[in-house]
C-alpha positions as CSV (number, residue, x, y, z in Angstrom):
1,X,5.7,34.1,-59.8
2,X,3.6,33.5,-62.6
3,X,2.5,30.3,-64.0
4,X,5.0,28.6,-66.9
5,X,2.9,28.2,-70.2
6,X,3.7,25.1,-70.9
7,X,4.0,25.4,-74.7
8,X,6.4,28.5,-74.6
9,X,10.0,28.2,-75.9
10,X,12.4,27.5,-73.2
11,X,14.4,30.9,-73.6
12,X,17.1,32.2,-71.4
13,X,18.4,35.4,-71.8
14,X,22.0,36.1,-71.7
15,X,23.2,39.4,-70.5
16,X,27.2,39.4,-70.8
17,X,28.8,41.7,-68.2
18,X,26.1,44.4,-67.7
19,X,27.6,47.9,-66.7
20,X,24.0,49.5,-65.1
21,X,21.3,48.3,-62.5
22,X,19.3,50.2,-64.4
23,X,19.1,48.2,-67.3
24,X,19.3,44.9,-65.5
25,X,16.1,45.4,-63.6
26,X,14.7,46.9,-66.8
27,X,15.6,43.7,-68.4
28,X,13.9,41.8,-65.6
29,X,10.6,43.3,-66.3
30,X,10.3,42.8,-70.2
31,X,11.5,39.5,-69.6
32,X,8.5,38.9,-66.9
33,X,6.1,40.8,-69.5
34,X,6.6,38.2,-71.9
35,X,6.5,35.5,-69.9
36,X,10.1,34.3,-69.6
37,X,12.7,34.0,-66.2
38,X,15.9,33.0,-67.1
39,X,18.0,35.5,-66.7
40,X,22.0,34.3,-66.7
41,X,24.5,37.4,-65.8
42,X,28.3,37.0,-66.9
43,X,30.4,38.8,-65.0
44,X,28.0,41.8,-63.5
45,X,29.5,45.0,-63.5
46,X,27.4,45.8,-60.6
47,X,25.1,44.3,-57.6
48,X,22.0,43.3,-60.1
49,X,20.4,43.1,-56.3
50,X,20.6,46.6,-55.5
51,X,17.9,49.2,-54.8
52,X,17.6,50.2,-58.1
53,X,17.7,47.4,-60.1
54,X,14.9,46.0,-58.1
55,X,13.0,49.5,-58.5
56,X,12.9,49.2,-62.6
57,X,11.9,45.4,-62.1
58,X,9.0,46.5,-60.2
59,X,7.1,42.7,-59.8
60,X,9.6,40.8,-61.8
61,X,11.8,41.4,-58.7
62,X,11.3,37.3,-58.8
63,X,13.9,37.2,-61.6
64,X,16.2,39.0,-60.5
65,X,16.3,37.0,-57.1
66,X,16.9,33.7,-59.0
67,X,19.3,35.0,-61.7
68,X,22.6,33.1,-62.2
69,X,25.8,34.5,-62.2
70,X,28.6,33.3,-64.4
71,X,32.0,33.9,-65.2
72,X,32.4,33.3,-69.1
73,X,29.7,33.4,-72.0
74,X,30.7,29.3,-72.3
75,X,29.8,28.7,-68.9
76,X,26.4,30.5,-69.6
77,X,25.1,28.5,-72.6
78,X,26.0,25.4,-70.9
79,X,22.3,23.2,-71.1
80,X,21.4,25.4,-74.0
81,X,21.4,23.8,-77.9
82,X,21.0,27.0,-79.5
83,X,22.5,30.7,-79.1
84,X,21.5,33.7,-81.1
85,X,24.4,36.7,-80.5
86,X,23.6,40.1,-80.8
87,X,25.1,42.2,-82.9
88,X,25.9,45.1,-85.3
89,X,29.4,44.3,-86.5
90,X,29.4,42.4,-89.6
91,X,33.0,41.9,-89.7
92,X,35.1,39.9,-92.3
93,X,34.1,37.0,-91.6
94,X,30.6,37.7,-91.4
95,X,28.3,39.2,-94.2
96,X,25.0,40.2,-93.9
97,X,23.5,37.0,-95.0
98,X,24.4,35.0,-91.7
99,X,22.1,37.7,-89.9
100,X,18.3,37.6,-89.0
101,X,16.5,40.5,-87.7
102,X,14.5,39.8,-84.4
103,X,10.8,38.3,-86.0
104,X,13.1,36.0,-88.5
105,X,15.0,34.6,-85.1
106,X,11.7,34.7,-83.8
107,X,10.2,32.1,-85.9
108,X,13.4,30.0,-86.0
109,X,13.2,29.8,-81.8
110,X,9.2,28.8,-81.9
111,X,9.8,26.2,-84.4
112,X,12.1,24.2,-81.9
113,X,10.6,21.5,-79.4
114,X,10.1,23.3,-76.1
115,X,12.1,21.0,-74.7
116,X,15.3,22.2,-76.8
117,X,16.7,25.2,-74.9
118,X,17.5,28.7,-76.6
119,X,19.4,31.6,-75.4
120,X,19.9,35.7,-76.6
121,X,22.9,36.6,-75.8
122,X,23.3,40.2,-75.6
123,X,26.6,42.5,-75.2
124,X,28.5,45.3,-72.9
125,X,26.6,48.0,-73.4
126,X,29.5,50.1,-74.3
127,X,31.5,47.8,-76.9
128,X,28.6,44.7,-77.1
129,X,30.2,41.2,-77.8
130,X,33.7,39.8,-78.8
131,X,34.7,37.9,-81.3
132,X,35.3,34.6,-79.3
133,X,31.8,35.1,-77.8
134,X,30.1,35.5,-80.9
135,X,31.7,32.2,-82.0
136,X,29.7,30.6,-79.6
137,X,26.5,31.4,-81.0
138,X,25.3,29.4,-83.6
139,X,23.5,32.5,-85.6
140,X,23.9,35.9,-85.2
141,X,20.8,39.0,-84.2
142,X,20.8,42.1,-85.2
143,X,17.7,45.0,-84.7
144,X,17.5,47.3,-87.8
145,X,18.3,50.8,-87.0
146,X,19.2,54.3,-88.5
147,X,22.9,54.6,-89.4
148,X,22.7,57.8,-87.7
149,X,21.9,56.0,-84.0
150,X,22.5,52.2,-84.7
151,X,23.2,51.7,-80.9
152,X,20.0,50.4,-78.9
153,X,19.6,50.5,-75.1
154,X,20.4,47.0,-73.9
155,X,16.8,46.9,-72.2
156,X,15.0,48.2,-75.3
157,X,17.2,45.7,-77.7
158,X,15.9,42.7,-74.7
159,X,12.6,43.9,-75.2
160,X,12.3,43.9,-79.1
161,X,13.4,40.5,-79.2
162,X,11.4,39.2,-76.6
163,X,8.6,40.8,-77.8
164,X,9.1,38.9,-81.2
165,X,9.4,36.1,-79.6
166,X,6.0,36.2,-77.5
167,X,3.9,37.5,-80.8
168,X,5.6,34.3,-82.8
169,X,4.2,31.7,-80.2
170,X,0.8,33.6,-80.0
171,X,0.8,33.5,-83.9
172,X,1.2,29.8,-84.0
173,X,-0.8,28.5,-81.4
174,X,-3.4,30.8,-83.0
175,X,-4.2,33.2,-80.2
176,X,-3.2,36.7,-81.4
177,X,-6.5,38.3,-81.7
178,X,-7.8,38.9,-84.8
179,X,-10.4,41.1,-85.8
180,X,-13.8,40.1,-86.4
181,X,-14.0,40.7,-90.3
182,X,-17.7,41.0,-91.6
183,X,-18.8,38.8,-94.8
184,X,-18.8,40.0,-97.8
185,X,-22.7,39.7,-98.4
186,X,-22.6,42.2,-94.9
187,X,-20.5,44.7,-96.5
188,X,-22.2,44.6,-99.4
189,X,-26.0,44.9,-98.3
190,X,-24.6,48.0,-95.9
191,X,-22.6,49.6,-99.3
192,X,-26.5,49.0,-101.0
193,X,-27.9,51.4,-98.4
194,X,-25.7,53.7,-98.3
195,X,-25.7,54.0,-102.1
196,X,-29.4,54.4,-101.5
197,X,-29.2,56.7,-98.5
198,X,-26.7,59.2,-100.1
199,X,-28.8,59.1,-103.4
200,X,-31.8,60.2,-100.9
201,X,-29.8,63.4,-100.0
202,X,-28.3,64.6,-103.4
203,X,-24.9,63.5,-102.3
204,X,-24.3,60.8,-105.1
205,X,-24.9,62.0,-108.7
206,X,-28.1,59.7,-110.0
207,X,-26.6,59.7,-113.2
208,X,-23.4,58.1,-112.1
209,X,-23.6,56.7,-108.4
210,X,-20.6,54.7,-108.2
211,X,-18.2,56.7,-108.9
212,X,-18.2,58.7,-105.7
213,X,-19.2,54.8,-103.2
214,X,-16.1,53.5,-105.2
215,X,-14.1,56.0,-103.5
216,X,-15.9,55.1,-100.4
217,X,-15.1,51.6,-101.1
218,X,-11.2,51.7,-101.2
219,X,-11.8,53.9,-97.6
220,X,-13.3,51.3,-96.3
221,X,-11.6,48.4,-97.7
222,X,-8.1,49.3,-96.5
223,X,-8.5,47.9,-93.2
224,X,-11.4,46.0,-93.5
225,X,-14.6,46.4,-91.9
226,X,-15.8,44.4,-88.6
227,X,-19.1,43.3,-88.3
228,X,-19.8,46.0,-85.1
229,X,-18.1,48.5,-87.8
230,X,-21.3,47.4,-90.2
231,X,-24.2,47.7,-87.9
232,X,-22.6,51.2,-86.6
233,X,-22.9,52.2,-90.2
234,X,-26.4,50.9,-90.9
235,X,-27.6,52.4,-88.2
236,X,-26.2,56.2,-89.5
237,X,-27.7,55.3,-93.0
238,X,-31.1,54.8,-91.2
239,X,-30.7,57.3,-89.2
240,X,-30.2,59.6,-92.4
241,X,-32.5,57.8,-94.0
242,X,-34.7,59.1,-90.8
243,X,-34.2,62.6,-91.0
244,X,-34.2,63.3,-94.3
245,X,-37.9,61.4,-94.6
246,X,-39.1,64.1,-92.0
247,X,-37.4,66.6,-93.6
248,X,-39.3,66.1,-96.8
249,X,-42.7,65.7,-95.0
250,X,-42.2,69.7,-94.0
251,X,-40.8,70.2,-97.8
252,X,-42.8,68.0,-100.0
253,X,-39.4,67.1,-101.5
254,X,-39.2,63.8,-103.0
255,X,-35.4,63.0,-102.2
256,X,-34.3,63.2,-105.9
257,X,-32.3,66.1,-107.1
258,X,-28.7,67.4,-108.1
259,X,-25.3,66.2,-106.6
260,X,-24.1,68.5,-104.2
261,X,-20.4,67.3,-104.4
Protein backbone atom coordinates (compact mmCIF):
# COMPACT_ATOMS: atom_id res chain seq x y z
CA UNK A 1 0.00 0.00 0.00
CA UNK A 2 1.34 3.26 -0.73
CA UNK A 3 2.41 5.75 1.68
CA UNK A 4 -0.53 8.46 3.01
CA UNK A 5 0.67 12.05 2.08
CA UNK A 6 0.11 13.56 4.90
CA UNK A 7 -1.26 16.86 3.67
CA UNK A 8 -3.87 15.28 1.31
CA UNK A 9 -7.65 15.79 1.97
CA UNK A 10 -9.08 12.97 3.90
CA UNK A 11 -11.57 11.87 1.11
CA UNK A 12 -13.78 8.79 1.07
CA UNK A 13 -15.57 7.86 -1.73
CA UNK A 14 -19.08 6.81 -1.61
CA UNK A 15 -20.28 4.37 -4.18
CA UNK A 16 -24.25 3.75 -3.37
CA UNK A 17 -25.34 0.29 -4.47
CA UNK A 18 -23.04 -0.50 -7.45
CA UNK A 19 -24.66 -2.79 -10.13
CA UNK A 20 -20.99 -3.99 -11.96
CA UNK A 21 -17.57 -5.47 -10.66
CA UNK A 22 -16.42 -3.84 -13.41
CA UNK A 23 -16.76 -0.53 -12.42
CA UNK A 24 -16.01 -1.22 -8.79
CA UNK A 25 -12.46 -2.36 -9.41
CA UNK A 26 -12.28 0.45 -11.97
CA UNK A 27 -13.12 2.67 -9.26
CA UNK A 28 -10.41 1.12 -7.07
CA UNK A 29 -7.75 1.98 -9.39
CA UNK A 30 -8.43 5.81 -10.01
CA UNK A 31 -8.91 6.02 -6.47
CA UNK A 32 -5.23 4.41 -5.92
CA UNK A 33 -3.97 6.71 -8.91
CA UNK A 34 -4.72 9.62 -6.97
CA UNK A 35 -3.69 8.67 -3.95
CA UNK A 36 -6.88 8.03 -2.00
CA UNK A 37 -8.35 4.44 -0.17
CA UNK A 38 -11.50 4.86 1.23
CA UNK A 39 -13.74 3.26 -0.58
CA UNK A 40 -17.39 2.74 1.45
CA UNK A 41 -20.03 0.40 -0.68
CA UNK A 42 -23.82 0.73 0.23
CA UNK A 43 -25.55 -2.05 -0.55
CA UNK A 44 -23.33 -3.97 -3.46
CA UNK A 45 -25.19 -5.25 -6.11
CA UNK A 46 -22.52 -7.75 -6.56
CA UNK A 47 -19.27 -9.57 -4.80
CA UNK A 48 -16.82 -6.22 -5.25
CA UNK A 49 -14.27 -9.34 -4.31
CA UNK A 50 -14.73 -11.24 -7.36
CA UNK A 51 -12.32 -12.12 -10.19
CA UNK A 52 -13.15 -9.34 -12.11
CA UNK A 53 -13.34 -6.57 -10.04
CA UNK A 54 -9.93 -7.42 -8.74
CA UNK A 55 -8.72 -7.69 -12.52
CA UNK A 56 -9.73 -3.80 -13.36
CA UNK A 57 -8.09 -2.87 -9.88
CA UNK A 58 -5.00 -4.34 -10.99
CA UNK A 59 -2.51 -3.05 -7.77
CA UNK A 60 -5.15 -1.10 -5.99
CA UNK A 61 -6.51 -4.71 -5.21
CA UNK A 62 -5.51 -3.22 -1.58
CA UNK A 63 -8.67 -1.09 -1.66
CA UNK A 64 -10.90 -3.20 -2.51
CA UNK A 65 -9.76 -5.69 0.32
CA UNK A 66 -10.33 -3.06 2.95
CA UNK A 67 -13.54 -1.54 1.52
CA UNK A 68 -16.61 -1.12 3.91
CA UNK A 69 -19.86 -2.27 3.32
CA UNK A 70 -22.96 -0.47 4.46
CA UNK A 71 -26.43 -0.73 4.36
CA UNK A 72 -27.87 3.00 3.92
CA UNK A 73 -26.10 6.27 2.48
CA UNK A 74 -26.49 7.58 6.46
CA UNK A 75 -24.66 4.83 7.76
CA UNK A 76 -21.88 5.66 5.13
CA UNK A 77 -21.20 9.35 5.89
CA UNK A 78 -21.16 8.62 9.45
CA UNK A 79 -17.37 10.24 10.66
CA UNK A 80 -17.62 12.41 7.67
CA UNK A 81 -18.45 16.52 8.05
CA UNK A 82 -18.96 17.09 4.59
CA UNK A 83 -20.76 15.18 1.48
CA UNK A 84 -20.80 16.27 -2.05
CA UNK A 85 -23.81 14.22 -4.09
CA UNK A 86 -23.59 13.60 -7.53
CA UNK A 87 -25.90 14.49 -9.76
CA UNK A 88 -27.69 15.57 -12.99
CA UNK A 89 -31.29 16.19 -11.72
CA UNK A 90 -31.82 19.70 -10.81
CA UNK A 91 -35.24 19.16 -9.66
CA UNK A 92 -37.70 21.67 -8.03
CA UNK A 93 -36.14 22.17 -5.25
CA UNK A 94 -32.87 22.52 -6.65
CA UNK A 95 -31.60 25.16 -9.29
CA UNK A 96 -28.51 25.32 -10.90
CA UNK A 97 -26.96 27.65 -8.55
CA UNK A 98 -26.66 25.03 -5.58
CA UNK A 99 -24.33 22.99 -8.07
CA UNK A 100 -20.43 23.04 -8.60
CA UNK A 101 -18.83 21.33 -11.31
CA UNK A 102 -15.87 18.96 -10.18
CA UNK A 103 -12.65 21.72 -10.07
CA UNK A 104 -15.20 24.27 -8.08
CA UNK A 105 -15.84 21.19 -5.39
CA UNK A 106 -12.29 20.63 -5.83
CA UNK A 107 -11.16 23.72 -4.30
CA UNK A 108 -13.87 23.77 -1.66
CA UNK A 109 -12.50 20.03 -0.43
CA UNK A 110 -8.65 21.27 -0.31
CA UNK A 111 -9.56 24.28 1.49
CA UNK A 112 -10.78 22.12 4.56
CA UNK A 113 -8.22 21.07 7.43
CA UNK A 114 -7.12 17.51 6.63
CA UNK A 115 -8.34 16.50 9.56
CA UNK A 116 -12.15 17.35 8.52
CA UNK A 117 -13.34 14.40 6.54
CA UNK A 118 -15.04 14.66 3.03
CA UNK A 119 -16.93 12.16 0.97
CA UNK A 120 -18.35 11.91 -3.04
CA UNK A 121 -21.12 10.22 -2.99
CA UNK A 122 -21.95 8.74 -6.25
CA UNK A 123 -25.24 6.96 -7.59
CA UNK A 124 -26.82 3.54 -9.22
CA UNK A 125 -25.54 3.51 -12.23
CA UNK A 126 -28.88 3.07 -13.80
CA UNK A 127 -31.15 5.79 -11.94
CA UNK A 128 -28.03 7.52 -9.72
CA UNK A 129 -29.24 8.94 -6.31
CA UNK A 130 -32.60 9.59 -4.52
CA UNK A 131 -34.02 12.33 -3.21
CA UNK A 132 -33.55 11.36 0.58
CA UNK A 133 -29.86 10.57 -0.21
CA UNK A 134 -29.14 13.69 -1.85
CA UNK A 135 -30.52 15.43 1.33
CA UNK A 136 -27.77 14.10 3.01
CA UNK A 137 -25.21 15.83 1.17
CA UNK A 138 -24.52 19.15 2.12
CA UNK A 139 -23.72 20.43 -1.78
CA UNK A 140 -24.50 18.85 -4.73
CA UNK A 141 -21.75 17.63 -8.05
CA UNK A 142 -22.40 17.58 -11.26
CA UNK A 143 -19.72 16.87 -14.52
CA UNK A 144 -20.71 19.08 -17.50
CA UNK A 145 -21.81 16.98 -20.42
CA UNK A 146 -23.57 17.06 -23.91
CA UNK A 147 -27.29 17.02 -23.62
CA UNK A 148 -27.15 14.40 -26.19
CA UNK A 149 -25.11 11.76 -23.63
CA UNK A 150 -25.28 13.46 -20.21
CA UNK A 151 -24.85 10.04 -18.50
CA UNK A 152 -21.12 9.31 -17.50
CA UNK A 153 -19.72 5.84 -16.60
CA UNK A 154 -19.62 5.68 -12.81
CA UNK A 155 -15.74 4.90 -12.99
CA UNK A 156 -15.06 7.78 -15.53
CA UNK A 157 -17.43 10.31 -13.37
CA UNK A 158 -15.00 8.80 -9.95
CA UNK A 159 -12.11 9.52 -11.98
CA UNK A 160 -12.93 13.22 -13.08
CA UNK A 161 -13.51 14.17 -9.66
CA UNK A 162 -10.68 12.58 -8.18
CA UNK A 163 -8.56 13.81 -10.64
CA UNK A 164 -9.70 17.43 -9.66
CA UNK A 165 -9.25 16.83 -6.52
CA UNK A 166 -5.41 15.61 -6.78
CA UNK A 167 -4.54 18.68 -9.38
CA UNK A 168 -6.21 21.15 -6.58
CA UNK A 169 -3.83 19.88 -3.71
CA UNK A 170 -0.75 19.91 -6.16
CA UNK A 171 -1.83 23.44 -7.12
CA UNK A 172 -1.69 24.65 -3.60
CA UNK A 173 1.05 23.14 -2.11
CA UNK A 174 2.80 24.41 -5.24
CA UNK A 175 3.98 21.23 -6.94
CA UNK A 176 2.23 21.03 -10.37
CA UNK A 177 5.02 21.49 -12.60
CA UNK A 178 5.37 24.44 -14.29
CA UNK A 179 7.19 25.23 -17.20
CA UNK A 180 10.49 26.89 -17.15
CA UNK A 181 9.52 30.32 -18.87
CA UNK A 182 12.64 32.19 -20.27
CA UNK A 183 13.03 36.12 -19.37
CA UNK A 184 12.09 38.45 -21.30
CA UNK A 185 15.66 39.96 -22.00
CA UNK A 186 16.16 35.97 -23.38
CA UNK A 187 13.44 36.14 -25.67
CA UNK A 188 14.26 39.21 -26.78
CA UNK A 189 18.10 38.91 -27.53
CA UNK A 190 17.08 35.44 -29.46
CA UNK A 191 13.97 37.65 -31.50
CA UNK A 192 17.29 40.28 -32.27
CA UNK A 193 19.00 37.41 -34.04
CA UNK A 194 16.59 36.06 -35.68
CA UNK A 195 15.51 39.53 -37.07
CA UNK A 196 19.17 39.65 -38.06
CA UNK A 197 19.41 36.09 -39.39
CA UNK A 198 16.30 36.19 -41.64
CA UNK A 199 17.39 39.71 -42.85
CA UNK A 200 20.83 37.74 -43.91
CA UNK A 201 18.69 35.41 -46.16
CA UNK A 202 16.21 37.86 -47.91
CA UNK A 203 13.44 36.45 -45.80
CA UNK A 204 12.42 39.79 -43.98
CA UNK A 205 11.86 42.82 -46.14
CA UNK A 206 14.81 45.51 -45.10
CA UNK A 207 12.51 48.11 -45.67
CA UNK A 208 10.03 46.89 -43.17
CA UNK A 209 11.38 43.97 -40.90
CA UNK A 210 8.94 43.76 -38.29
CA UNK A 211 6.20 43.25 -39.87
CA UNK A 212 6.75 39.64 -40.81
CA UNK A 213 8.92 38.80 -36.72
CA UNK A 214 5.58 40.44 -35.35
CA UNK A 215 3.82 37.59 -36.83
CA UNK A 216 6.53 35.41 -35.44
CA UNK A 217 6.08 37.00 -32.20
CA UNK A 218 2.29 36.21 -31.52
CA UNK A 219 3.59 32.39 -32.72
CA UNK A 220 5.64 32.31 -30.29
CA UNK A 221 4.09 34.14 -27.59
CA UNK A 222 0.96 31.98 -27.34
CA UNK A 223 2.44 29.45 -25.13
CA UNK A 224 5.39 31.00 -24.16
CA UNK A 225 8.85 30.12 -24.74
CA UNK A 226 11.16 27.96 -22.26
CA UNK A 227 14.58 28.72 -21.83
CA UNK A 228 15.64 25.12 -23.62
CA UNK A 229 12.99 26.39 -26.36
CA UNK A 230 15.54 29.72 -26.66
CA UNK A 231 18.85 28.13 -26.92
CA UNK A 232 17.17 25.39 -29.55
CA UNK A 233 16.39 28.47 -31.53
CA UNK A 234 19.64 30.34 -31.24
CA UNK A 235 21.38 27.61 -32.16
CA UNK A 236 19.12 27.26 -35.75
CA UNK A 237 19.71 31.11 -36.25
CA UNK A 238 23.53 30.35 -35.94
CA UNK A 239 23.37 27.59 -37.73
CA UNK A 240 21.66 29.73 -40.57
CA UNK A 241 23.71 32.31 -39.84
CA UNK A 242 26.52 29.38 -40.72
CA UNK A 243 25.48 28.36 -43.92
CA UNK A 244 24.48 31.19 -45.52
CA UNK A 245 28.16 32.83 -44.59
CA UNK A 246 29.62 29.89 -46.69
CA UNK A 247 27.19 30.16 -49.08
CA UNK A 248 28.26 33.72 -49.91
CA UNK A 249 32.01 32.89 -49.80
CA UNK A 250 31.21 30.61 -53.10
CA UNK A 251 28.85 33.64 -54.37
CA UNK A 252 30.37 36.82 -53.32
CA UNK A 253 26.89 37.78 -52.13
CA UNK A 254 26.75 40.20 -49.38
CA UNK A 255 23.45 38.86 -47.63
CA UNK A 256 21.42 41.95 -48.61
CA UNK A 257 18.73 41.67 -51.17
CA UNK A 258 14.90 41.37 -51.93
CA UNK A 259 12.26 39.64 -49.59
CA UNK A 260 11.41 36.43 -50.86
CA UNK A 261 8.02 36.21 -49.03
Amino acid sequence: MPEKTLDRPSLAVVLVEPQGPLNIGSVCRAMGNFGFDDLRLVNPQTNHLCHEARLMAVKAGYILENARIFSSVEEALQGCHYAFGTTRRFGRYRDRDDFLHPDAAARVICDFSPALSTALVFGREDCGLFNEELDLCQRFLTIPTCDEMPSMNLAQSVSVCLYEVAKQGLEQRGELLEPDLAEVDQVEGMFQQMKDSLAGIDYLDPQNPDHILRSFRRLFGKSGLTSREVRILRGLWSRIDWVQGELNKYTGHDGQGENNE
